[in-house]
MDTraj code that builds the backbone (N, CA, C; nanometers):
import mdtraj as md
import numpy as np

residues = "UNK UNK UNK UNK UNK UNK UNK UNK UNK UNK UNK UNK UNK UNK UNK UNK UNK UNK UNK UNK UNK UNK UNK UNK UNK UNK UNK UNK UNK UNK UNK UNK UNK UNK UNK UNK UNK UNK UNK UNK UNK UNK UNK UNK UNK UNK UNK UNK UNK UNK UNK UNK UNK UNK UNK UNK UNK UNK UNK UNK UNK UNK UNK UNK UNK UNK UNK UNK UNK UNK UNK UNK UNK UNK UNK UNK UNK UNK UNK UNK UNK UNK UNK UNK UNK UNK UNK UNK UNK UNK UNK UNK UNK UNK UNK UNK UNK UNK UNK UNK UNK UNK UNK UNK UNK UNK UNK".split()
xyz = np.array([
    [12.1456, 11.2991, 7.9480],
    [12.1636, 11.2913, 8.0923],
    [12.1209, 11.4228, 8.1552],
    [12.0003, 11.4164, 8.2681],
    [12.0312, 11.5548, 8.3358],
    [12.0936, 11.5186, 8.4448],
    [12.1075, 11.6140, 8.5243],
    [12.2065, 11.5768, 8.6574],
    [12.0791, 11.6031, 8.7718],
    [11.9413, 11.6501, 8.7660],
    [11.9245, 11.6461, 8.8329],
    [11.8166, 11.5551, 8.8673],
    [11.7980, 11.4309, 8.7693],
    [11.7319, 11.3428, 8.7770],
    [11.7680, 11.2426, 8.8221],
    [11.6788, 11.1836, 8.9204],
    [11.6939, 11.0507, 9.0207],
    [11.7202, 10.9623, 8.9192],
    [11.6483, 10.9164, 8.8249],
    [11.6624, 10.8204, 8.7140],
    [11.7710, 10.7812, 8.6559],
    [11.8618, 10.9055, 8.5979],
    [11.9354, 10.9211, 8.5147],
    [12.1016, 10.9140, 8.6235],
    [12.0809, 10.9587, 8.7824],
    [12.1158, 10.9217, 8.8374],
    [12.1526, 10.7373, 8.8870],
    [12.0676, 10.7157, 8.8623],
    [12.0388, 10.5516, 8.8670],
    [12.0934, 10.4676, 8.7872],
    [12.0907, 10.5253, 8.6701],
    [12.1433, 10.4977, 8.5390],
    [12.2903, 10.4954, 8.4734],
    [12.3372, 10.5917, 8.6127],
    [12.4785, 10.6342, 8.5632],
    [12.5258, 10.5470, 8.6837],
    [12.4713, 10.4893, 8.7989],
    [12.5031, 10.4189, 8.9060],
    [12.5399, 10.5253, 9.0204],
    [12.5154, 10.6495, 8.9976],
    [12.5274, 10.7445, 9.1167],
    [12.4598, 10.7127, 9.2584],
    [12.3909, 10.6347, 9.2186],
    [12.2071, 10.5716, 9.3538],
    [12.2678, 10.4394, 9.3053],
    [12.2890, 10.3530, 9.4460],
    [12.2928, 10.1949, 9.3612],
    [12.1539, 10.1738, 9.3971],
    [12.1431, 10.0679, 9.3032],
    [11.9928, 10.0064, 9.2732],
    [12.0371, 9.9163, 9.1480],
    [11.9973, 9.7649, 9.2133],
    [12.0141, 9.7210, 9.1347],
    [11.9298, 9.6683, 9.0310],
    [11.9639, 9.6263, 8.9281],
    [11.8761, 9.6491, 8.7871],
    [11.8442, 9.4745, 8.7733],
    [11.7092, 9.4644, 8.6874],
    [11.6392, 9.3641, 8.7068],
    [11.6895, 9.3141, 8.5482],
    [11.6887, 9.4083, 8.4430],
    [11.6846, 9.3978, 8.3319],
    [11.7220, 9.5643, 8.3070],
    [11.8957, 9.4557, 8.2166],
    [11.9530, 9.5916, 8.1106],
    [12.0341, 9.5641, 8.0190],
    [11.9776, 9.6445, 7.9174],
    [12.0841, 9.6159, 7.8055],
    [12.1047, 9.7753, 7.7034],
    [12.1362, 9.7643, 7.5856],
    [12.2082, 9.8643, 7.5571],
    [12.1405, 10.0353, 7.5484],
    [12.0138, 10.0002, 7.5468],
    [11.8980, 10.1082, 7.5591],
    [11.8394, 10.1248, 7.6967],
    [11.8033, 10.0504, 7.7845],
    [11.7021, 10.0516, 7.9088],
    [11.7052, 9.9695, 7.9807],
    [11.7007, 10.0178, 8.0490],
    [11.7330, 9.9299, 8.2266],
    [11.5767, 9.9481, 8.3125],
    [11.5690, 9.8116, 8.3797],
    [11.4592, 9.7729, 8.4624],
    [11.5080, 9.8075, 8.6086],
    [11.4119, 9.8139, 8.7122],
    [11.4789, 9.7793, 8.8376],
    [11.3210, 9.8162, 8.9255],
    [11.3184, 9.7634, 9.0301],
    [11.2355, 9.7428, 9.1441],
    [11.1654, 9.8619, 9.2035],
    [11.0256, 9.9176, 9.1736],
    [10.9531, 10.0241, 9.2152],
    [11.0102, 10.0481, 9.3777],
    [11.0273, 10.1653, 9.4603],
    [11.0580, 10.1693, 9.5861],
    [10.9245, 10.1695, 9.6371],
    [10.8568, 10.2172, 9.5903],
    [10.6794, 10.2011, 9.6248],
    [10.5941, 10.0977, 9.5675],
    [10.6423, 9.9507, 9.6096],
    [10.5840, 9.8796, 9.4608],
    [10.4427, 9.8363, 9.5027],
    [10.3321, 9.8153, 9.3876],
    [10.1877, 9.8102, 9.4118],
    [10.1702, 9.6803, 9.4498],
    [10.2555, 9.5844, 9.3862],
    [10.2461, 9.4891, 9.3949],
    [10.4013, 9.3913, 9.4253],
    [10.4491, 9.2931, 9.4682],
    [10.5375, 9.1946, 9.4533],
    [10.6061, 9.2166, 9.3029],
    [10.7511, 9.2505, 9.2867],
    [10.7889, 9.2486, 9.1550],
    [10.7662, 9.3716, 9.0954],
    [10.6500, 9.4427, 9.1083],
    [10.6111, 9.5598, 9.0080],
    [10.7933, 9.6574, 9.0125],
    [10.7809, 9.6748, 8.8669],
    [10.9530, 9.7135, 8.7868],
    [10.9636, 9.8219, 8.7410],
    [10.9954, 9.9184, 8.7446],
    [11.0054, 10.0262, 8.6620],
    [11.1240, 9.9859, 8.5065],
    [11.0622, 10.0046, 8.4079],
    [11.1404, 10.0040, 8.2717],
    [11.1844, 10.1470, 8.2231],
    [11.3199, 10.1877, 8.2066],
    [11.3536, 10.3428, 8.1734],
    [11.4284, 10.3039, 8.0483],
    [11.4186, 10.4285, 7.9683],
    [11.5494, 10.4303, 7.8731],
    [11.6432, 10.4769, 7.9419],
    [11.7744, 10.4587, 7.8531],
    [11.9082, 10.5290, 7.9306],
    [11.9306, 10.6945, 7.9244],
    [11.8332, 10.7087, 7.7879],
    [11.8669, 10.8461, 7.7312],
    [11.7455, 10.9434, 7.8071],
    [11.7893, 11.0491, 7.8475],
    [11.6724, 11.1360, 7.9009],
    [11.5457, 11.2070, 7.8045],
    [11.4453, 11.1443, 7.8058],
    [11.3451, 11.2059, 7.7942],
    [11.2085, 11.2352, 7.9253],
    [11.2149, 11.3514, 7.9249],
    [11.0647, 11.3944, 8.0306],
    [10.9591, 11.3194, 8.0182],
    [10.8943, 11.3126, 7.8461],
    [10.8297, 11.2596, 7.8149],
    [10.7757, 11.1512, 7.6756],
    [10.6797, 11.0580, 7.6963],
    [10.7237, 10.9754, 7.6000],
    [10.6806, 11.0693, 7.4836],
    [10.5843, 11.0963, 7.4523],
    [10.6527, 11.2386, 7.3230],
    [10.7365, 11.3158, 7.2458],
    [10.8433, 11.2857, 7.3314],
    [10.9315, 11.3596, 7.3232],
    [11.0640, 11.2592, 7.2934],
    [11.0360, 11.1251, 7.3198],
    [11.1608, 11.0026, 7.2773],
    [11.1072, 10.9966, 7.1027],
    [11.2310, 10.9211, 7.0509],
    [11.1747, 10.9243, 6.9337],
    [11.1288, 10.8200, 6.9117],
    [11.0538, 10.7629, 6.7999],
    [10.9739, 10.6720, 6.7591],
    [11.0279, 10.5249, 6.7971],
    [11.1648, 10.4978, 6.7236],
    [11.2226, 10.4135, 6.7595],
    [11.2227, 10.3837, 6.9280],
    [11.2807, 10.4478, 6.9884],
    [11.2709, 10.4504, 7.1627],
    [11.1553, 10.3605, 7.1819],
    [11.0395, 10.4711, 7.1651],
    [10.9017, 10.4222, 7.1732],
    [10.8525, 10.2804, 7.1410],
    [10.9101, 10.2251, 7.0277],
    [10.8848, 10.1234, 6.9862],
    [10.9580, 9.9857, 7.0218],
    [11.0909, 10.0172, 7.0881],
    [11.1826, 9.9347, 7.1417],
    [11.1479, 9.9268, 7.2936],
    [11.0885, 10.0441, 7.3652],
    [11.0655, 9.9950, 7.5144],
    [10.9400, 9.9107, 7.5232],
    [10.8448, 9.8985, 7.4341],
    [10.7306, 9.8112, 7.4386],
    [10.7931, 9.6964, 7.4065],
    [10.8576, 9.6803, 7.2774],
    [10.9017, 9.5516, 7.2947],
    [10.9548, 9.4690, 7.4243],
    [11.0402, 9.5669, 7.4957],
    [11.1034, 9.5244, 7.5900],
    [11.0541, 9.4633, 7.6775],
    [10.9300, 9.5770, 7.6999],
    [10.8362, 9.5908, 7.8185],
    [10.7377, 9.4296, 7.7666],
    [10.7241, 9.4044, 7.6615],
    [10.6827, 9.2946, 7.6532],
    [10.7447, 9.1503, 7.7016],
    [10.8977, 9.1619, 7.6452],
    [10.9515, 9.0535, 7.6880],
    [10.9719, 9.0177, 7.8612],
    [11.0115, 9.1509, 7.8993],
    [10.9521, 9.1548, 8.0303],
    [10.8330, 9.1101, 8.1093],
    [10.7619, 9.1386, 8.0492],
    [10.5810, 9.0640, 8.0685],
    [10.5663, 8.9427, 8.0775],
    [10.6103, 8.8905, 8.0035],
    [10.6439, 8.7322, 8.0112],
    [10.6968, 8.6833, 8.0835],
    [10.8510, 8.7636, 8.1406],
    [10.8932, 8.6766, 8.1914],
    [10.8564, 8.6684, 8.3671],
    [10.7836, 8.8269, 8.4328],
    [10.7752, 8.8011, 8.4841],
    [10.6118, 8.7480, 8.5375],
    [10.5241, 8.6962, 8.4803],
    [10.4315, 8.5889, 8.4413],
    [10.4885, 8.4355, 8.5069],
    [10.5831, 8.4295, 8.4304],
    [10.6614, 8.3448, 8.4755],
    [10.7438, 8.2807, 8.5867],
    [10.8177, 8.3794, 8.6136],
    [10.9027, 8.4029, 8.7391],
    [10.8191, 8.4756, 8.8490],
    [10.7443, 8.5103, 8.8703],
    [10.6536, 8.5577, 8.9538],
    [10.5778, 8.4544, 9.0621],
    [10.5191, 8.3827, 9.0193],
    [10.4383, 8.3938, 8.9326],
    [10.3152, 8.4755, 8.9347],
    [10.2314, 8.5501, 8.8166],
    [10.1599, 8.6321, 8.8384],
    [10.0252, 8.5883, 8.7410],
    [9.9308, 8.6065, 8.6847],
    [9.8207, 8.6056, 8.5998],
    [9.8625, 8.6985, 8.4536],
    [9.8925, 8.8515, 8.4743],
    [9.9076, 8.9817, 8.4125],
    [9.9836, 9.0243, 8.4392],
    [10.0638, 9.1406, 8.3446],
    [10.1230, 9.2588, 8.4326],
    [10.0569, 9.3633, 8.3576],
    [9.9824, 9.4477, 8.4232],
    [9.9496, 9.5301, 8.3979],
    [10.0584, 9.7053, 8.3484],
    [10.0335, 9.7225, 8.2220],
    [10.1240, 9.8776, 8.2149],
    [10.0860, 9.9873, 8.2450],
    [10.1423, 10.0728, 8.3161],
    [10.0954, 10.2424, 8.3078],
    [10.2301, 10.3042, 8.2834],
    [10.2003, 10.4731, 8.2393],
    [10.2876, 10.5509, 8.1950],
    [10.2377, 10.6571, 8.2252],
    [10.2872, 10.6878, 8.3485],
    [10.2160, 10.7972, 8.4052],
    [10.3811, 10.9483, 8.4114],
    [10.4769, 10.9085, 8.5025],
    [10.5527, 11.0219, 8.3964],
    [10.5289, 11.1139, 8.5138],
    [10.4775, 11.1555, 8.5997],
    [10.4663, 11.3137, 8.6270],
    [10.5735, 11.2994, 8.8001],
    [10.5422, 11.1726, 8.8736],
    [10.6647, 11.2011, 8.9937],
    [10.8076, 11.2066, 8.9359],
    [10.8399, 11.1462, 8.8433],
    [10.9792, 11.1090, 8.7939],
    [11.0007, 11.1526, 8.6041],
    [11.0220, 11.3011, 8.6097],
    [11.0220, 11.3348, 8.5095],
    [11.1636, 11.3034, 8.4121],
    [11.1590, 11.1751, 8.4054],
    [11.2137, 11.0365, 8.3056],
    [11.1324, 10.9655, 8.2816],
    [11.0675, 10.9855, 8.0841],
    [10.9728, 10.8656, 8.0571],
    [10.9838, 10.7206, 8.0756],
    [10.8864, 10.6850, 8.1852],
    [10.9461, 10.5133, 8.2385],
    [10.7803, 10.4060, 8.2169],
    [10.8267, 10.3511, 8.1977],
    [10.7021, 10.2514, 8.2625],
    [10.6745, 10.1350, 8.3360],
    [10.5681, 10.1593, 8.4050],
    [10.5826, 10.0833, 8.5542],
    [10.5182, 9.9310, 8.4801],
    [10.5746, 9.8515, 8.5065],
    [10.4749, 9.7177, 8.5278],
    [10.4773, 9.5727, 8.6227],
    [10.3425, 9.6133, 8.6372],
    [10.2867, 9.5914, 8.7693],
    [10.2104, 9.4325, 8.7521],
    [10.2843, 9.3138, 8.8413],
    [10.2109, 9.2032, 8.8201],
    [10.0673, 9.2115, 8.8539],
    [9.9689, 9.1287, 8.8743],
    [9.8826, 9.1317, 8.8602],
    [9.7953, 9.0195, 8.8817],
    [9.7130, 8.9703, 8.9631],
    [9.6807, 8.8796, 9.0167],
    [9.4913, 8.7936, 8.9862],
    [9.4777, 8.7507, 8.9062],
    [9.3021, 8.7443, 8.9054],
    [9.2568, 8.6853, 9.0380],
    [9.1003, 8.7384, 9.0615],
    [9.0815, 8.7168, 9.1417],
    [8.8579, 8.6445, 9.0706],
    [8.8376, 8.5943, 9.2191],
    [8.7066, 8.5452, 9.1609],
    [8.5745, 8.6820, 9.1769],
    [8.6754, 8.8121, 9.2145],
    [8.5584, 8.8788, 9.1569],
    [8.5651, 8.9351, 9.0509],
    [8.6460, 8.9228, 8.9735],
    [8.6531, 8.9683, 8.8121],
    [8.5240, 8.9093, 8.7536],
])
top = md.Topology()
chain = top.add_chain()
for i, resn in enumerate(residues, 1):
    res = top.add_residue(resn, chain, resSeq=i)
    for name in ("N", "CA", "C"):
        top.add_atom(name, md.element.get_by_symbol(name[0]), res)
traj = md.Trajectory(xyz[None], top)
């Protein structure tokens, strides 16, 4: 936990915001800037700056997540994709954004 992170703030319920998807590792919840309809931010609970710096396991459990997530909101969306990024540098809590995603006929 740091205290002076919005995230981790979020996490502890200091900021309400409510969560889309959570369970005993990482919590989802609703970009305030979202690119798209739905686009979610996925965090762990535990503070890391960066994904480098989570350990392997972490790493390997938020993709999963971030997958099951993918699906569902495909689904519930409805969307085409969700596209992932892990960009990390406004909100120094490794998170990842994913962002539905829409085809279009100029692809």
């Amino acid at each position: 936990m740091n205290n002076n992170c919005i995230f981790c703030k979020i996490i502890n319920k200091e900021i309400p915001t409510p969560f889309t998807y959570e369970d005993e590792n990482f919590v989802g919840f609703l970009d305030i800037h979202p690119k798209a309809p739905g686009h979610t931010l996925l965090i762990p609970k535990e503070h890391y700056v960066w994904m480098q710096e989570a350990p392997d396991e972490v790493v390997s459990e938020i993709f999963k997540t971030a997958k099951k997530l993918m699906k569902k909101m495909i689904t519930e969306i409805p969307c085409d994709y969700v596209q992932l990024n892990i960009l990390g540098k406004d909100v120094p809590h490794f998170h990842i954004h994913l962002i539905p995603k829409f085809l279009t006929s100029e692809l």
